[in-house]
C-alpha positions as CSV (number, residue, x, y, z in Angstrom):
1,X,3.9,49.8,171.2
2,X,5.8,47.4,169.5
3,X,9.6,46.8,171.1
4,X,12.2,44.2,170.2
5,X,13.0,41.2,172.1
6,X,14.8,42.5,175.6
7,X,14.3,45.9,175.1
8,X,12.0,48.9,177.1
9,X,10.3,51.6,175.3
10,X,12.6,55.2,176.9
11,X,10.5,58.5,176.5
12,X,13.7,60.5,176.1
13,X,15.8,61.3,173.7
14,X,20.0,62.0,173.2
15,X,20.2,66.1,173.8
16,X,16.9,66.2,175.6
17,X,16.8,67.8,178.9
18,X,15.6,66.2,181.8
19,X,14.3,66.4,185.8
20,X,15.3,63.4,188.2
21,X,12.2,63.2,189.7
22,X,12.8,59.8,192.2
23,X,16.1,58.5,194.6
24,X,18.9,60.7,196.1
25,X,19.5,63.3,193.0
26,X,15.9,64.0,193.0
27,X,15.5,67.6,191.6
28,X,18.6,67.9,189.8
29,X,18.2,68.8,186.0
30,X,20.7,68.1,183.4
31,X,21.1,66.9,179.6
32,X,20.9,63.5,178.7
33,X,24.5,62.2,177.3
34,X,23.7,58.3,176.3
35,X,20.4,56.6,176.1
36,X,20.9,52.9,177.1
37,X,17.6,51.1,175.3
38,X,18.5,47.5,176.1
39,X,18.5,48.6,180.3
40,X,16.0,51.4,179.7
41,X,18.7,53.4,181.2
42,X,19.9,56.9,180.9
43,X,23.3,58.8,181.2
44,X,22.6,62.4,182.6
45,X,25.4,65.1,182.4
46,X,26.7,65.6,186.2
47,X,24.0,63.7,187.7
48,X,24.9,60.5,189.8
49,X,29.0,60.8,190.2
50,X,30.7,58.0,190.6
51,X,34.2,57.2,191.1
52,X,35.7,55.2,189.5
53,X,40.0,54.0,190.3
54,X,41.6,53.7,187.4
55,X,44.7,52.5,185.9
56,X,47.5,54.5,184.3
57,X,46.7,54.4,180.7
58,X,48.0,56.4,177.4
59,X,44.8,58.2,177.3
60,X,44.9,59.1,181.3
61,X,48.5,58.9,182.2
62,X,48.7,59.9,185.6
63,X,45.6,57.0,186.6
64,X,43.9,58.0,190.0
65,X,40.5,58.1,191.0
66,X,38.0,60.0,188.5
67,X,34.6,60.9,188.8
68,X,32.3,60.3,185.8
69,X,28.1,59.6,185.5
70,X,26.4,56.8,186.2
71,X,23.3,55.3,184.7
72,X,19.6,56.0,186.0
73,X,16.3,53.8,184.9
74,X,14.4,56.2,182.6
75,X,11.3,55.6,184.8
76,X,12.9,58.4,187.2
77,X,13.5,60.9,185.1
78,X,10.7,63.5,183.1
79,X,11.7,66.2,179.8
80,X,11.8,69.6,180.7
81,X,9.3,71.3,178.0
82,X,11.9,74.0,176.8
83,X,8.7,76.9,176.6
84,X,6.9,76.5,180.2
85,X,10.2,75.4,181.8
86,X,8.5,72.4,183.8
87,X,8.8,68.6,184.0
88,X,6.1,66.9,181.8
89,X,5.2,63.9,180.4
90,X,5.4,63.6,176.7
91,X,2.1,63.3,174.2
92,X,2.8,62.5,170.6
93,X,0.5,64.7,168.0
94,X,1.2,64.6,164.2
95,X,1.6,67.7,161.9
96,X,-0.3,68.6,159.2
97,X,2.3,67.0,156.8
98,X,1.8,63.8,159.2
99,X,5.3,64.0,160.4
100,X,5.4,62.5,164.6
101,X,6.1,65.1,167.0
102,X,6.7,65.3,170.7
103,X,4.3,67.4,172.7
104,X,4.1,68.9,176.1
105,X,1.5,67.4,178.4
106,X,1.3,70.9,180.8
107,X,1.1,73.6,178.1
108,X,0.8,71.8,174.5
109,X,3.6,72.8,173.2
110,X,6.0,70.8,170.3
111,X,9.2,69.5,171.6
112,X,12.2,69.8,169.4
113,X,15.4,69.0,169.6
């Protein structure tokens, strides 16, 4: 696979559900927010809280503390297929119009978004 200068291939995609499968959240499922390519790293919706102080600002007037996500290496999370409902790796298959699909390892199935 051909990647640019400083950055790692990520199996997942924006929307995509996923499984932590390594560290302290393992086992906790959730969407994926933010794909960070140039870390390999992933933003998963309330997976790894962190809290964060911040400043009184127009947008947050108050300030205080406030939790938000944190970032996770790709390499410890899988996609939930959305048909069998599991954590699988992803195959790639082509349609008959030759178009580049995602494919579930476990039960075969396409992967859409």
């Amino acid at each position: 696979m051909a990647v640019a200068a400083g950055r790692q291939p990520v199996h997942v995609k924006k929307g995509d559900t996923v499984e932590v499968i390594a560290g302290k959240h393992r086992g906790k499922r959730g969407k994926v927010l933010k794909v960070l390519l140039k870390d390999a790293k992933v933003i998963i919706e309330a997976v790894n809280l962190v809290k964060r102080h911040s400043k009184p600002t127009q947008k947050l007037p108050q300030g205080g503390i406030v939790e938000k996500e944190a970032s996770l290496y790709s390499s410890r999370v899988m996609l939930v297929c959305p048909k069998c409902g599991k954590a699988a790796r992803v195959a790639h298959g082509y349609l008959a119009d030759g178009t580049k699909v995602r494919m579930c390892k476990n039960c075969g199935e396409q992967i859409e978004r």
